[in-house]
N, C-alpha and C positions, 0 to 999 in steps of 0.2 A: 556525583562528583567527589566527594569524600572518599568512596570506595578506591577509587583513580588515583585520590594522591597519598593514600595509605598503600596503596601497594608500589606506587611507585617511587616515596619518599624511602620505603624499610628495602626496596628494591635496590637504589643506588647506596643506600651506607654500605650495605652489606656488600657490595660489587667494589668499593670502594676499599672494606677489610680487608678483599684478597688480596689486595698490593703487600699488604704488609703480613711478609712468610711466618712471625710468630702467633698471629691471630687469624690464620688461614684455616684452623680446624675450629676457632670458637666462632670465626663469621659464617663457618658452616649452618652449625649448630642455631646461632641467633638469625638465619636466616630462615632454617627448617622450621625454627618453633613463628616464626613471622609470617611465614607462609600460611603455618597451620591454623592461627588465631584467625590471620587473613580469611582465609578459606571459610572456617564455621563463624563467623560472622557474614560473611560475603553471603551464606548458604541461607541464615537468616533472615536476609531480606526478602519481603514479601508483597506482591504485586497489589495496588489498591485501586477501588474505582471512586473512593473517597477521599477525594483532594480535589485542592481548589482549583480547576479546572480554565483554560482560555475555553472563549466562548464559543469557538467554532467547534469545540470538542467534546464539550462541557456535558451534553443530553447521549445517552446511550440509546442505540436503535435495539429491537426486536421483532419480532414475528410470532403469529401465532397460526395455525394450520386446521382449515376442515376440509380434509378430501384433495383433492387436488387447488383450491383456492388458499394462498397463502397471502394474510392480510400481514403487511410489512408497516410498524407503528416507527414514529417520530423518522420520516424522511425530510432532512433538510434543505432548504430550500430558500439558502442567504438572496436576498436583493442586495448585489456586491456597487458601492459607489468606487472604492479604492479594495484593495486587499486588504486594508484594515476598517473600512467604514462601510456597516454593511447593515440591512433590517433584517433582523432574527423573522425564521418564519420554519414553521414543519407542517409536516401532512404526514396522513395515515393513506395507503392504498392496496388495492386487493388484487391477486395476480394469481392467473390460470394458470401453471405450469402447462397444463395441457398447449397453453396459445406461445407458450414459448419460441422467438423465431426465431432469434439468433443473439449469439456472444460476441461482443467486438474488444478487441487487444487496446487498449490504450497507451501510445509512449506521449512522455512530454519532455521535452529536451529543452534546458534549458544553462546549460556547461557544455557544451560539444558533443559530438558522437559517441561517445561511451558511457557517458550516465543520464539517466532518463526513468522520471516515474513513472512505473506503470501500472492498470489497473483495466479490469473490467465493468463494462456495461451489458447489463440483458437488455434487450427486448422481445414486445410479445405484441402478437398478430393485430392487438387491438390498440395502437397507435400508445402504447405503456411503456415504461422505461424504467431502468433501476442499475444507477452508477454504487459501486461499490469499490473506493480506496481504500488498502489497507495502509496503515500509517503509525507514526510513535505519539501517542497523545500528550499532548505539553501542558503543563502547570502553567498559570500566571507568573509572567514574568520569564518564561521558559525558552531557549527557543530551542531549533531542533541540532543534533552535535553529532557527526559519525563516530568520533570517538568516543561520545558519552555513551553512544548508543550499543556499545558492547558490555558494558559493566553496568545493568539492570537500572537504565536512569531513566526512560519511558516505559511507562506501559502500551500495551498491542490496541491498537484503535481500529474497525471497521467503519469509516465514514460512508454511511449508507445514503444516497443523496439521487435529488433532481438532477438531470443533464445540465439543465441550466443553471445550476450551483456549480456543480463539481468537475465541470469540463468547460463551460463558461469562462468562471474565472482564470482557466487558465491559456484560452484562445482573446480574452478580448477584456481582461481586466488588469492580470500582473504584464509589467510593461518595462520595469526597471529588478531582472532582467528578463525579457519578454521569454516567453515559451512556444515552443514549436511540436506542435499535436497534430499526432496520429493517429488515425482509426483502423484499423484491418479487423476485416473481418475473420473468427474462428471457423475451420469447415469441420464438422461434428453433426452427429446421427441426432435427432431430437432426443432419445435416451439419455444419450450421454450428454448433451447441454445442460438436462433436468436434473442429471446426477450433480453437476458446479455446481447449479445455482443452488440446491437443496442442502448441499457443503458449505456454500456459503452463509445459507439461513440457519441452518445449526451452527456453527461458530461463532456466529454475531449471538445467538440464544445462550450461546456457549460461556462467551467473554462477558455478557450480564450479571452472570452470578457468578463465576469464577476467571475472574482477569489475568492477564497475564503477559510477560515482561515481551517488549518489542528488542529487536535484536540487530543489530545495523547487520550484520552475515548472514544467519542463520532463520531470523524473520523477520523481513524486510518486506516493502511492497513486494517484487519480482520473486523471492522465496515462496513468501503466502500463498502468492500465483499457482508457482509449482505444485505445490504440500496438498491446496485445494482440488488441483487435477488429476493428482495421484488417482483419485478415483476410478477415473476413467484408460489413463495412460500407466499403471503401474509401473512399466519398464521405461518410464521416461528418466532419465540420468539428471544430477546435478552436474552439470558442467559451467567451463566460466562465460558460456553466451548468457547465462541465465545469471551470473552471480554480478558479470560486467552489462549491467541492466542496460546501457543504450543497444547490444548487440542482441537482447531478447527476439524481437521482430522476425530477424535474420534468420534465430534459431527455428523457429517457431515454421519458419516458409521453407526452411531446409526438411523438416521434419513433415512437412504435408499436411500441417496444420491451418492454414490459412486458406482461404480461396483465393485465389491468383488470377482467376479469369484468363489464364493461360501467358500472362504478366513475366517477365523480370524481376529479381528484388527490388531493383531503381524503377522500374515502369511499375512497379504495384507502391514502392514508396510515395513515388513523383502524387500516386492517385491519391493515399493514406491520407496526406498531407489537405488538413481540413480548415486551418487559419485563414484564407483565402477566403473560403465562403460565407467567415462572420466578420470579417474584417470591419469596422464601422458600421454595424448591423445591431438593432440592438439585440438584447438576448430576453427574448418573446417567450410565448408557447410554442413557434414554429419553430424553436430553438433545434429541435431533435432532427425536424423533417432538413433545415438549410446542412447541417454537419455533414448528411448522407445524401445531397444534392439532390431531393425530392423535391420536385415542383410543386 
């Protein structure tokens, strides 16, 4: 916040000096040198995982790997009463890449059709799950600010979670103002699912010992997305379906990335759309199986 209203405090005097044509070469000049202080201070700031943390943020996930079994430590797994009253709870679990079955796209809309968090979930053959949001991790007292979120005021958070944590709370807990979730399935070669998810377990390994700055543009939930898929899609573009996150989906089915089942974007949406199925449901173990309409 500071950094914001030092540059935008030394910003308007100086936009101010040019009115006046005698100090139009020295508001140059005290504007250049205010920039530059700005700058190598701005540059100094440095990303920490040591601060006082809100609680849903608070524990960092990792992983550790033998062979194709990647055991995934501290997965959360709130018991939500409200969006802010909830019992602390994590678990450790071990996951085949080999049984890897599928990536699903998650939006949640919750402002209209143009903005929408998104994130993925794996699953694997043996009825396992692993929700994975990227997000800005907030300090006590914090909350979350798209304008803060460009001048280094959160750090980059992987909230590595239970289905029924982290897709839960947002089909059948936040209500005031409700959210509206979507699952689509990704269509990809098992190869390349196991290339994300293995991107994803190194970055999370990553941001353990070397944190670093969340970015409302440039790393965002739907960027992350991106940057992590590069992997497998090199020639995939930044365009604005990806930057104006509720239109990700869209992108995503234009490009032949989804399974469609031979669907429309509205008849593959109309299906996405997964609120219905937990509506007044509680949020169980069969958590995972009611989202995907498994009996």
């Amino acid at each position: 916040m500071l950094s914001i209203l030092l540059f935008l405090s030394s910003s308007i005097v100086t936009i101010i000096s040019f009115k006046l044509k005698d100090l139009r070469f020295i508001a140059w000049g005290i504007y250049l040198v205010l920039l530059g202080v700005w700058l190598f201070w701005y540059e100094s700031i440095k990303p920490s995982n040591d601060k006082i943390w809100q609680k849903d943020v608070a524990v960092l996930s990792y992983a550790t790997q033998d062979d194709t079994l990647i055991t995934v430590h501290n997965i959360r797994n709130f018991k939500y009463t409200t969006e802010d009253k909830y019992e602390i709870s994590y678990y450790d679990e071990t996951f085949d890449i080999n049984k890897l079955d599928n990536i699903d796209f998650i939006a949640s809309y919750w402002m209209g059709p143009n903005i929408a968090h998104t994130f993925l979930s794996f699953s694997f053959s043996d009825n396992k799950h692993l929700a994975i949001s990227i997000e800005a991790r907030k300090e006590v007292g914090e909350s979350y600010s798209m304008i803060r979120g460009f001048f280094k005021d959160s750090e980059l958070y992987y909230v590595v979670a239970d289905e029924r944590d982290l897709i839960g709370l947002r089909t059948n807990i936040r209500k005031n103002p409700p959210e509206h979730v979507y699952m689509y399935q990704i269509d990809a070669e098992l190869e390349d699912k196991q290339k994300v998810f293995l991107n994803y377990i190194k970055k999370i390994n990553e941001l353990k010992n070397s944190p670093e700055f969340y970015n409302t543009f440039l790393t965002n939930c739907t960027t992350s997305i991106w940057k992590n898929s590069l992997v497998n899609y090199s020639n995939m573009t930044l365009n604005w379906e990806i930057l104006v996150s509720g239109h990700t989906a869209k992108y995503l089915y234009g490009n032949s990335l989804l399974k469609t089942d031979a669907l429309s974007f509205k008849e593959l949406q109309k299906k996405a759309y997964i609120n219905p199925l937990v509506d007044d449901k509680p949020i169980d173990i069969s958590y995972s199986s009611k989202i995907r309409n498994i009996k």
